[in-house]
C-alpha positions in Angstrom: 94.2 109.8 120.2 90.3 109.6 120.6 88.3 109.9 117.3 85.5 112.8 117.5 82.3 111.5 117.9 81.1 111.1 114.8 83.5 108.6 114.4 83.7 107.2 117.8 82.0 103.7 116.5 85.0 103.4 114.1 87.4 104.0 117.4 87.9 100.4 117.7 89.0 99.2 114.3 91.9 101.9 114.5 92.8 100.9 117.4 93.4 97.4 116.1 95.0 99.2 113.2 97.5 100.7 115.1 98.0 97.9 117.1 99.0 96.0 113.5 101.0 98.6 112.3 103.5 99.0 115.0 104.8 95.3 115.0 104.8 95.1 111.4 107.5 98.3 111.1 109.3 96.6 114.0 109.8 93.0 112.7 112.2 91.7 109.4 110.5 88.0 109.8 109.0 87.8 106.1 106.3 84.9 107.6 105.4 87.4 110.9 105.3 90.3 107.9 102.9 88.0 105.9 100.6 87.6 108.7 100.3 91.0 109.8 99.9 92.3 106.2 97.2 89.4 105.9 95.3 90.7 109.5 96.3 95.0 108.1 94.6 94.4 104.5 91.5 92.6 106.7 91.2 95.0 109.2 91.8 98.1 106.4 89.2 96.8 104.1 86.4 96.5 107.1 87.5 100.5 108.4 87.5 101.5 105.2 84.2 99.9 103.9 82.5 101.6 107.6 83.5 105.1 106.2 82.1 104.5 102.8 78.9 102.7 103.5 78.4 105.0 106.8 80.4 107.5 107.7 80.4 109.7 104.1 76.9 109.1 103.3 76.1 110.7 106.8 78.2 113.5 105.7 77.4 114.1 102.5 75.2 117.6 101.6 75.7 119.1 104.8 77.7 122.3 104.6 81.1 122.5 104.3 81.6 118.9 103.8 82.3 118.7 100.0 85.8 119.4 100.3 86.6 117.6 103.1 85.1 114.4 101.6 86.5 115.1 98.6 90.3 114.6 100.2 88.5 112.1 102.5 87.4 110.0 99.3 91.0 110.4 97.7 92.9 109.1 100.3 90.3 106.1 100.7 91.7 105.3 97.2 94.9 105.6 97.7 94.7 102.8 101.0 92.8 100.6 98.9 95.3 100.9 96.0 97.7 100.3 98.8 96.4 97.1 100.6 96.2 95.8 96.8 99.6 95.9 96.8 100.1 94.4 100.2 97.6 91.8 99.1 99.3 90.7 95.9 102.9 90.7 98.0 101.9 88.7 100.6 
């Protein structure tokens, strides 16, 4: 699924996110796990950081944005929260 344009520059990084995430739910090899947890919580951290530093800031104060990066921003947490925990497993 293509990313609208806005975040077409981002396209990339969840592709490589996805292409993480599928292996990891397929395999029970706790080293393999490690290593794609390591590579998720990398490649998480530098898709999340593009939407913070780039992506919101462009979005901010136009109109009927607030919400939306309200939920946006919340969930951001929540992956970061997330890969914490990953990090500190693995």
């Amino acid at each position: 699924m293509a990313l609208p344009t806005l975040l077409a520059p981002l396209d990339e990084d969840r592709r490589q996110l996805v292409a993480v995430l599928d292996p990891l739910a397929e395999t029970s090899d706790p080293e393999v796990r490690a290593d794609l947890a390591g590579e998720l919580v990398r490649l998480s951290a530098r898709y999340e950081d593009a939407k913070e530093r780039a992506l919101y800031p462009a979005l901010r104060g136009r109109e009927g944005t607030d919400a939306p990066l309200s939920r946006a921003e919340e969930g951001q947490a929540a992956v970061r929260s997330a890969m914490v925990e990953i990090r500190t497993r693995t």
